[in-house]
N, C-alpha and C positions, 0 to 999 in steps of 0.2 A: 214195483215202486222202488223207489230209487233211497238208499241207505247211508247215511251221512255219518260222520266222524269229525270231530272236530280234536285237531290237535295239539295241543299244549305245551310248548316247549320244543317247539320242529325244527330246532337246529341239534339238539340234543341225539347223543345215542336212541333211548328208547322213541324218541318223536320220528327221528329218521327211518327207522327200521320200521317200526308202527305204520309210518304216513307209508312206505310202500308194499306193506303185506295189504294191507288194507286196499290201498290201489290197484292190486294187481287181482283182490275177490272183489271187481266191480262195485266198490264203495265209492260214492264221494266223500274226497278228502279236503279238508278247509285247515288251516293253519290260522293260530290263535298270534294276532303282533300284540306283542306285550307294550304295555298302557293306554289299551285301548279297550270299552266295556265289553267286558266276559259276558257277560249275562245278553247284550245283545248279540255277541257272537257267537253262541250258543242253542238261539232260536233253531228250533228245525232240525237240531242235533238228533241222533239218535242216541250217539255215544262220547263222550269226553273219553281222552286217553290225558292222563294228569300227568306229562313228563317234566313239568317246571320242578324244578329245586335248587337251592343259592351253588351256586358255583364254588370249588373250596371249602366247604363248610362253611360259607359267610354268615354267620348272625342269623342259626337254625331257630333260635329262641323268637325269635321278633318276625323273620320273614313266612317260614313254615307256618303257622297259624295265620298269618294273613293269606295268602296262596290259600289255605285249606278252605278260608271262610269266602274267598274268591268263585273257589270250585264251587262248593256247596250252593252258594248262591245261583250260580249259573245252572248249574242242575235241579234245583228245585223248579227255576223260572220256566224250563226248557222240558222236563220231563225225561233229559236226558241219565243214562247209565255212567256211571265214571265207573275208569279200570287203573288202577293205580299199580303201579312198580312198588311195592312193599319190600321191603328188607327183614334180614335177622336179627337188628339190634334189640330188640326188645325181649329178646330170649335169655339176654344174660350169658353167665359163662359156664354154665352147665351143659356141656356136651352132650352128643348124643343122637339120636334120631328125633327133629324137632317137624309138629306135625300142626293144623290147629287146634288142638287139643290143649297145647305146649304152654303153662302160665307163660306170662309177659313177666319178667323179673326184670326188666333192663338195670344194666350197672353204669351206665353212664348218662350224660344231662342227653345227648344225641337221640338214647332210646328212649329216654322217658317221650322227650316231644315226639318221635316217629308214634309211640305208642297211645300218648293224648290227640295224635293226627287222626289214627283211625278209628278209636272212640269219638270223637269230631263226628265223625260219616255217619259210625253207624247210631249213632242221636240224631242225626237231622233227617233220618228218613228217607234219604236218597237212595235208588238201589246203588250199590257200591262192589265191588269185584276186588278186591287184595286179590295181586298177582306177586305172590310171596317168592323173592327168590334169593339166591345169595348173591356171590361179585360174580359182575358181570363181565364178560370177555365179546370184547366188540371187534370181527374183523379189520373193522377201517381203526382201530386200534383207537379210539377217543376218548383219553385219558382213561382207560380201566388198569384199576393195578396190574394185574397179568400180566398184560403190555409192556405197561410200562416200569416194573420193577422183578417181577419171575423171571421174563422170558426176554428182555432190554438186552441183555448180553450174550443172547444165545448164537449168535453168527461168530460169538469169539467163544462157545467153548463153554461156556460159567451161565449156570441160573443162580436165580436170587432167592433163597428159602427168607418169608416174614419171621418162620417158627422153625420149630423141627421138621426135618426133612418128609416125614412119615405121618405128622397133622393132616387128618382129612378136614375138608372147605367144601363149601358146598358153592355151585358155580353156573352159571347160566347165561350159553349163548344167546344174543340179542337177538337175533333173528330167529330162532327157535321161539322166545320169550315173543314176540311182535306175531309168530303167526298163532301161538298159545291164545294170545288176546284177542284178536278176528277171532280164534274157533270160540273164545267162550261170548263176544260179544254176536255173535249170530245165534248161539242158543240163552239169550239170558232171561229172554222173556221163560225159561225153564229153572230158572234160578232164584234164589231165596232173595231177598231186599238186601241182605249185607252178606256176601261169600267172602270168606279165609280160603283161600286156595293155594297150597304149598305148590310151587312149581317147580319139581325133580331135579332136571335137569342133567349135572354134573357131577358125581364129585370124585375126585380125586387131593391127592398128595404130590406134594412137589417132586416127591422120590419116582412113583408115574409119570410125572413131566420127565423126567431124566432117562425113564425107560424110552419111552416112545419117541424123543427126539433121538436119542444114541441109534434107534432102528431106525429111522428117518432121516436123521442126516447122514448116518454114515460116521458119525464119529461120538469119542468122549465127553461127554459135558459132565462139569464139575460143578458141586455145590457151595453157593457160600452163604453165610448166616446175612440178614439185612442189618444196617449199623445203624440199631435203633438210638446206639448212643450220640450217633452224631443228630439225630431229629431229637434229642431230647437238648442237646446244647441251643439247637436251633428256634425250640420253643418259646423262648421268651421273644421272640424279636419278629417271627413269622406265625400267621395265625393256621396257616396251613398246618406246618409244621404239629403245632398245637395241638390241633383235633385230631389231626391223624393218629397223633402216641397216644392220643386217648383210646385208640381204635387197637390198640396191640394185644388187649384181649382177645380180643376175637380172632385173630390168625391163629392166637396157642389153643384156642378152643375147638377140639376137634368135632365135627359137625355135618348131619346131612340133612336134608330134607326127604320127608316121607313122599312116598306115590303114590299112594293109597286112593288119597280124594281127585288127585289129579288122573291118574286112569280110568276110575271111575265116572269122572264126568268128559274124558275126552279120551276112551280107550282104542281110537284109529289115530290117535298122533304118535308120531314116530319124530324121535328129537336125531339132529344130524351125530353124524359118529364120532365118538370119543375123541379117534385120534386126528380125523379132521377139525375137531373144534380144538382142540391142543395146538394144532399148528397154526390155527388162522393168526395168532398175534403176530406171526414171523414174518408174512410175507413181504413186508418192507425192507427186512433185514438178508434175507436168502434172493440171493436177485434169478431169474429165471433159467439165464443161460448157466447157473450154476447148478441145476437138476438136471439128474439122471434119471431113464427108466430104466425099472429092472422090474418085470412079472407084470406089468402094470400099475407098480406104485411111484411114488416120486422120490426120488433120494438126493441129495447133496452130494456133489462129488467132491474129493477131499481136496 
């Protein structure tokens, strides 16, 4: 019998990545066009994959609860499963190994709604899958900080530290994260109505970005601090800007996610290697005839 997906937001990082793990474990995949009814396009569903979210941070207050009540509705009508991209804002800034166990303290208006998003789910009865992870680093590079503010400069030499060099983040390639959700949406009829699932992942420190490029490219890379002061001038006048500084807690918040539940429930996943996921932001930036081998790895020639 043939296994359906419906996907939400499939122009997006997580939609793209989702619609072709998905495609490739003989699921049919359906792509959700937005302003058109969810709840009819949802018939038949097996599983929603919830990748919609405002772009920029736009008016999390006002659109996130409509999206959610979107979802919810289309899932009730449909009988489908939703797997939602969860985040760590609602952790607050208490460092540490956060698992879900981990109180919700969120310290900004952003966590509170992520956190009034997934109480949302787990009151309406839907079964529900939190696929909990931190920032995400997208090969095709689509808009993930990483990309675009760590590793931006790295062909000249210079990463970009948000915090201290030596702040652990916790990090999750997208395509690791996209076949995580196929494995748990083929076993969920083995799952509880509402799963918190920490998704491992990554983590490292910017100071490890520096190591593993210097062994990879072949050369020095320098660090330099991000100029929060210039996004903080910028704030009044850009909303981007905005939310983002509201976001600078959390880069000085050193942080990883547990493994515990996630081995547990998917102890044959193997996530890609470190130092290949470290590199994927770059390859825009390192053009091909600029790699050497040596041993069989790839290097940068100077």
């Amino acid at each position: 019998m043939t296994k359906t997906v419906l996907i939400l937001g499939g122009n997006g990082k997580i939609g793209k990545h989702c619609a072709e793990a998905f495609w490739n474990a003989d699921w049919s995949v359906r792509h959700y066009k937005r302003g058109t009814d969810m709840r009819q396009a949802a018939q038949g569903a097996d599983v929603i994959i919830n990748g919609l979210n405002p772009p920029n941070y736009h008016n999390w207050a006002k659109l996130i609860p409509e999206i959610t009540a979107q979802v919810i509705d289309a899932a009730q009508s449909s009988g489908a499963t939703v797997i939602i991209p969860g985040n760590v804002y609602c952790f607050g800034d208490e460092g540490g190994v956060w698992d879900e166990t981990t109180p919700h303290r969120p310290v900004t208006e952003k966590g509170q709604i992520r956190a009034d998003m997934e109480a949302a789910y787990r009151a309406a009865g839907v079964q529900t899958i939190i696929l909990r992870a931190g920032n995400f680093i997208d090969p095709n590079r689509d808009g993930d900080v990483y990309s675009m503010l760590m590793v931006a400069k790295a062909h000249k030499g210079r990463l970009t530290a948000l915090a201290g060099p030596d702040v652990m983040q916790a990090y999750a390639y997208v395509p690791d994260w996209a076949r995580a959700a196929l494995a748990l949406a083929e076993k969920r009829m083995q799952l509880a109505a509402f799963e918190d699932i920490p998704f491992p992942g990554h983590s490292f420190t910017t100071r490890d970005v520096q190591d593993v490029l210097e062994h990879r490219l072949g050369r020095k890379m320098k660090i330099s601090r991000f100029p929060w002061w210039l996004v903080s001038l910028a704030s009044p006048f850009n909303e981007l800007m905005r939310e983002f500084r509201k976001m600078r807690y959390l880069f000085e918040t050193s942080h990883q996610l547990s493994s515990e539940k996630f081995d547990q429930l998917l102890p044959a996943f193997h996530a890609t290697d470190l130092e290949e996921v470290i590199m994927a932001g770059l390859s825009a930036d390192i053009h091909p005839d600029q790699m050497v081998r040596t041993g069989g790895a790839a290097f940068a020639a100077e």
